[in-house]
N, C-alpha and C positions, 0 to 999 in steps of 0.2 A: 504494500500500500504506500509505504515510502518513498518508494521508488516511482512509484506511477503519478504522486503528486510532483516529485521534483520532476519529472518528464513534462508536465503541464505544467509546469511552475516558468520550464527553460522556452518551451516553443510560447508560451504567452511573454514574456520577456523579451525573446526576438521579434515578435512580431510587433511589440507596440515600440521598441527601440529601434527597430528597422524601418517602421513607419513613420516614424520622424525626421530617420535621417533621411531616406526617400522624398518626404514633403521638403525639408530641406534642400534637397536639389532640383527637384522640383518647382518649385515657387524660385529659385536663384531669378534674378533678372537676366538672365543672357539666353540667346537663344542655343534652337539644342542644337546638338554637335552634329558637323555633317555626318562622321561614321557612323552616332546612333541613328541619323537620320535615314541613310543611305541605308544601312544594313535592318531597319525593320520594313523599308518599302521593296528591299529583295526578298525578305521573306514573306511578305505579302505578296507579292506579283506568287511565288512560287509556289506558295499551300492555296494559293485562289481564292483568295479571302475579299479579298477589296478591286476595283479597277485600276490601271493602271495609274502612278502619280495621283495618288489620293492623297493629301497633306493631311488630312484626319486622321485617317488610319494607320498613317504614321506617327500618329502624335499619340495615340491609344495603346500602339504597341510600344512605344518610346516610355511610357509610363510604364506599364506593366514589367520590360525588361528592367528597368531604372530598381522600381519594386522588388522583382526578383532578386536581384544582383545585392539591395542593402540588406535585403531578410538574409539573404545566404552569408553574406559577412558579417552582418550583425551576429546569428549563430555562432559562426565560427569562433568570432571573437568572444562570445558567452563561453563556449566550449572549454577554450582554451584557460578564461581566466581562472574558473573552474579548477581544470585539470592543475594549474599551478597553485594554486591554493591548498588544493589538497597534497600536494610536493611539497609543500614548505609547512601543512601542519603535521604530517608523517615522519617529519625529519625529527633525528634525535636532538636533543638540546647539547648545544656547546658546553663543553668542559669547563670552568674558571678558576 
């Protein structure tokens, strides 16, 4: 049971600190970058999603990759801190 809470303890965690930094980039003032820009209107042209040069559908799939990408680091970075924490409370106590 412990375990199945800290498991929902870490994907609620990523998700609301990945969605910040996400709106974070998001909301930036600048516009988006051509390679996100370029690389989600190839993958629309190619799964047949949208018509061709659709600026919307590039803009939808520009967020949701944007989305992906901070969930998946935001994890990461939970994971890891995690995993060191637990490294440094395992560890024996210095001699003095």
């Amino acid at each position: 049971m412990k375990r199945a809470i800290r498991i929902g303890v870490f994907i609620l965690l990523t998700f609301l600190i990945g969605r910040s930094l996400a709106n974070v980039y998001l909301q930036w003032p600048a516009p988006m970058p051509d390679w996100l820009h370029d690389s989600t209107m190839f993958a629309i042209r190619v799964t047949g999603l949208g018509r061709e040069y659709n600026p919307e559908d590039a803009e939808n799939m520009a967020t949701v990759i944007v989305a992906s990408i901070s969930w998946t680091l935001t994890g990461l970075v939970l994971w890891l801190m995690v995993f060191t924490v637990r490294r440094f409370r395992g560890r024996p106590k210095a001699q003095t």
